[in-house]
C-alpha positions as CSV (number, residue, x, y, z in Angstrom):
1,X,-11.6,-21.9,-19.5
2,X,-9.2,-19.3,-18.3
3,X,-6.0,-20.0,-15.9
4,X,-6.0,-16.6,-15.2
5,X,-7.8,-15.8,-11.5
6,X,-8.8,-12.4,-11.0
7,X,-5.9,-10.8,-8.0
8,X,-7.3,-10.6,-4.6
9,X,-7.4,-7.4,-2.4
10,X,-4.6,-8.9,-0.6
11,X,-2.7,-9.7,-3.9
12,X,-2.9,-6.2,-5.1
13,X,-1.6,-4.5,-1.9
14,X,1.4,-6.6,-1.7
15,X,2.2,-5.9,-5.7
16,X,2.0,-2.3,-4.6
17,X,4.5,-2.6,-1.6
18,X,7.0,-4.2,-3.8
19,X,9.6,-2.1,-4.9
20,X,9.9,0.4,-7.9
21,X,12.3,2.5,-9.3
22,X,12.1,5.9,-7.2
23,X,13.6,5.3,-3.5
24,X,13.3,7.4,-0.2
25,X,10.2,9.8,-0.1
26,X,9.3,9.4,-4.3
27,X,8.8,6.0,-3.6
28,X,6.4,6.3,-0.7
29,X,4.8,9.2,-2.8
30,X,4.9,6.7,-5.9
31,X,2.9,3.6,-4.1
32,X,0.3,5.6,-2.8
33,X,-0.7,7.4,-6.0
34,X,-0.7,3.6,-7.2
35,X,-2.7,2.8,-4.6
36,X,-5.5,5.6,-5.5
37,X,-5.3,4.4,-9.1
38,X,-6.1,0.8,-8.1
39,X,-8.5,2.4,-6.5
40,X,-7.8,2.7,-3.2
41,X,-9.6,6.1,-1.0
42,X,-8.0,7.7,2.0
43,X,-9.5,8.4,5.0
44,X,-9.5,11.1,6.7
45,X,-7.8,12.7,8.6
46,X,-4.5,12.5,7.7
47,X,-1.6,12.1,10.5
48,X,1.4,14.3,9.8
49,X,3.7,13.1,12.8
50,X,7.3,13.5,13.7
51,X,9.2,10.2,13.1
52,X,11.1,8.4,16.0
53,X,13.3,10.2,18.2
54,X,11.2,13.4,18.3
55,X,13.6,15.2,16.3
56,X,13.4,13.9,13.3
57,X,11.8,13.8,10.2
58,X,8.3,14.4,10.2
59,X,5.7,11.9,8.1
60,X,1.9,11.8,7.1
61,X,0.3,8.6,7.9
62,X,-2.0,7.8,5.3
63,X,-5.5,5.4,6.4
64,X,-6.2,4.0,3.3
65,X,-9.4,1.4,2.3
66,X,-10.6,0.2,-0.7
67,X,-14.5,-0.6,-0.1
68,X,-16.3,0.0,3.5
69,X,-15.9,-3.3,4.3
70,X,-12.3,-4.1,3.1
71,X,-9.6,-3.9,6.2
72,X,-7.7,-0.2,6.1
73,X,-4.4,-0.2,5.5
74,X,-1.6,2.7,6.5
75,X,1.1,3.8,4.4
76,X,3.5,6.0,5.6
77,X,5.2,9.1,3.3
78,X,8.1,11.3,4.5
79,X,7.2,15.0,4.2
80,X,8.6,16.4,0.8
81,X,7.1,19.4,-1.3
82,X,5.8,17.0,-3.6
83,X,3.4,15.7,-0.7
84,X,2.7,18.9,1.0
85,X,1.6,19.6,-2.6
86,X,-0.6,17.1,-3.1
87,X,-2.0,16.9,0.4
88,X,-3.1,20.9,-0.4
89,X,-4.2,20.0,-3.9
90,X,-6.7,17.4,-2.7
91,X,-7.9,19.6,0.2
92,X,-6.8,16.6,2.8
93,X,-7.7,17.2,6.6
94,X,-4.5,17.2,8.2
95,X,-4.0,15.7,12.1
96,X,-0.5,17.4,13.5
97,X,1.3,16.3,16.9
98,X,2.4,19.8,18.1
C-alpha cells in the first residue's frame, strides 16, 4: 500500500501559484506555460486589458480549464514581447478594451 495520494486539481493549481525563480512578467509567463504542461487549455478569447488606473500597464487575462467540467481559473500576465510572442505563435484570439 502506498502513502502516496495522487494531487488533486486543487492541489496542483496552488503548487503552480507558488513562487519560482523569475519575478514580474517572466513569472506570470513562467506559471502559465506550467500550467499548459500540467495540462491545463486556454480558453478563448483572450482579454488583453489595461491594468488599474487606465493608464497603466496593459495585461492579458488568461481563462484557463483543465477538463470541461473542472472550474476555470484566470491568470493574469503583464504584456512583454515574450507574450505578445507566444500569444501570435499559438494563433490566440485576442479581446482588447479600446
Amino acid at each position: 500500500m502506498s502513502l502516496r495520494s495522487t494531487p488533486t486539481q486543487e492541489d496542483t493549481w496552488s503548487l503552480l501559484q507558488e513562487p519560482a525563480c523569475p519575478t514580474g512578467p517572466e513569472l506570470r509567463y513562467s506559471l502559465l506555460l506550467a500550467a499548459l504542461d500540467a495540462g491545463w487549455r486556454i480558453e478563448e478569447p483572450v482579454y488583453l486589458r489595461r491594468r488599474w488606473p487606465e493608464s497603466g500597464p496593459r495585461v492579458y487575462h488568461f481563462i484557463l480549464r483543465r477538463s470541461r467540467l473542472s472550474p476555470p481559473r484566470i491568470l493574469t500576465v503583464p504584456q512583454s514581447t515574450e507574450i505578445e510572442g507566444f500569444v501570435r505563435m499559438e494563433g490566440l484570439r485576442v479581446s482588447t478594451d479600446q
